[in-house]
PATI-161136 format. One record per residue (C-alpha): residue number from 1; x, y, z. Coordinates in steps of 0.1 Angstrom, whole numbers, always signed. Layout:
BEGIN
> NUM / X / Y / Z
...
***
This chain:
BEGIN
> 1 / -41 / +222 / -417
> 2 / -71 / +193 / -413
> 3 / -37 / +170 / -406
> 4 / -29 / +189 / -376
> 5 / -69 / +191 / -363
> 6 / -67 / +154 / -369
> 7 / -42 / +148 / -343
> 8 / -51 / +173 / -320
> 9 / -82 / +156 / -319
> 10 / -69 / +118 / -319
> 11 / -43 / +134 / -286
> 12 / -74 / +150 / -267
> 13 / -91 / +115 / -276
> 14 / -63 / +97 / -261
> 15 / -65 / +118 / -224
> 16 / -97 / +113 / -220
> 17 / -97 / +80 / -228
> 18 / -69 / +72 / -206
> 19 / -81 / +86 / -179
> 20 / -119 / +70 / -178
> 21 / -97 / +40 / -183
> 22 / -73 / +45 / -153
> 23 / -105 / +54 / -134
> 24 / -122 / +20 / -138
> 25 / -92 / -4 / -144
> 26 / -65 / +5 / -117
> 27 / -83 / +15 / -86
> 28 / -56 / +26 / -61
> 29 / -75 / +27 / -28
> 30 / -75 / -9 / -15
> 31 / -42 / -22 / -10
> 32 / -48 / -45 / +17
> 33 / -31 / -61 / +48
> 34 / +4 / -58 / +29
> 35 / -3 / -21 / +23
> 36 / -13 / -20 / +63
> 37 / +21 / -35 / +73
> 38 / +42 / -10 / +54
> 39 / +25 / +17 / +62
> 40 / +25 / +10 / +102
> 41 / +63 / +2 / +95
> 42 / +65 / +35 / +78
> 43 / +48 / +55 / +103
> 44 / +67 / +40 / +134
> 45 / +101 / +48 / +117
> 46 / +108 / +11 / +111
> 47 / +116 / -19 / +92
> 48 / +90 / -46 / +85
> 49 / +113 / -74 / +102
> 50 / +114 / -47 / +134
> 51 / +78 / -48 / +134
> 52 / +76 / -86 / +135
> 53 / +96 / -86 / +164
> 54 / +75 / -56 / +180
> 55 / +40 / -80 / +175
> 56 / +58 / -108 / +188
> 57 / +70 / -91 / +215
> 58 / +37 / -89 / +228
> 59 / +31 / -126 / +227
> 60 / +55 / -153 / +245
> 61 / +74 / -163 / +211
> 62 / +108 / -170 / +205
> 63 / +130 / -151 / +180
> 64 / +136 / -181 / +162
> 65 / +102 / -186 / +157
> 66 / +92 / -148 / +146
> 67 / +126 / -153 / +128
> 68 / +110 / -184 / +106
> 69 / +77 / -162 / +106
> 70 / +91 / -137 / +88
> 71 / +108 / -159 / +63
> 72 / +74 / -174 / +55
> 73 / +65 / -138 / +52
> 74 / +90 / -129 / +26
> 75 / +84 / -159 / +6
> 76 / +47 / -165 / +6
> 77 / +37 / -132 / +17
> 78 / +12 / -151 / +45
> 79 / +8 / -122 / +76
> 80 / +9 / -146 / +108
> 81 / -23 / -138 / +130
> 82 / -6 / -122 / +156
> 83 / +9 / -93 / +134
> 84 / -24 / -92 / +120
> 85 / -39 / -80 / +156
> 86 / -9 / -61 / +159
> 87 / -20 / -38 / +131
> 88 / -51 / -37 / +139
> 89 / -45 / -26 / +175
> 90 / -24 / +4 / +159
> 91 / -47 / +37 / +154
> 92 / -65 / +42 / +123
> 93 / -40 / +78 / +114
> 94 / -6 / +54 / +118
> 95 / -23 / +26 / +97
> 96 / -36 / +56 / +68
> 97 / -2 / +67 / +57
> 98 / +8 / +54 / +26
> 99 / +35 / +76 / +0
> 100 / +8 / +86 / -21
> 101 / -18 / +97 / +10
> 102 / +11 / +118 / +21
> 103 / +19 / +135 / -8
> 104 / -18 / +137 / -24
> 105 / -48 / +146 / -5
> 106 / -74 / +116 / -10
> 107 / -50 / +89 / -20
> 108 / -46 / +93 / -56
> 109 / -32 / +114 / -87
> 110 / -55 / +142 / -97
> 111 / -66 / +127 / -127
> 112 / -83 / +98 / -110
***
C-alpha cells in the first residue's frame, strides 16, 4: 500500500515538475523572422519560394537573381532585405497565424 502512495506521489512530482520546467526552458512565443515568413506563406495560401517571387516582384529583380536568393535562403537561412519589408508591409493578423495560434488560443498548450 505505501508502494503505491510512493509512486503516485513520485508521478504527481514528475507533472509538476515538468511543467514549471517547460514553462521556463522552452518558451514558444518568439519564433522570429523564419516563423514570420511561414506564417505569411501560410496565410496567403502559398509556398515560401512563391513568396520570394511575390517580394521581388515588387522590386526590379530578375528571377535568376530571387532564384539565387532563395537558394541562399534554403542553405543559410539569411532573409534578403527586401522579403524582410515584404513581411513587414503585410498586416499584423496575416503575420500572427502560426499552427499552434490557430488551433490554441494564446499560442501555446494549456499547460504552459
Amino acid at each position: 500500500m505505501t508502494t503505491r502512495v510512493i509512486f503516485i506521489c513520485l508521478a504527481a512530482f514528475y507533472g509538476a515538475l515538468k511543467i514549471i520546467l517547460e514553462r521556463r526552458l522552452a518558451p514558444l512565443d518568439v519564433i522570429g523572422e523564419d516563423g514570420d515568413l511561414s506564417d505569411v506563406a501560410f496565410s496567403n495560401g502559398c509556398s515560401v519560394h512563391a513568396l520570394f517571387h511575390q517580394a521581388g516582384g515588387v522590386w526590379p529583380f530578375s528571377k535568376d537573381r530571387i532564384e539565387s536568393d532563395f537558394k541562399i535562403y534554403l542553405h543559410t537561412g539569411d532573409i534578403p532585405g527586401y522579403v524582410r519589408q515584404f513581411i513587414k508591409s503585410q498586416p499584423a493578423r496575416i503575420r500572427d497565424r502560426t499552427y499552434s495560434k490557430l488551433i490554441l488560443s494564446g499560442g501555446r498548450p494549456p499547460y504552459l
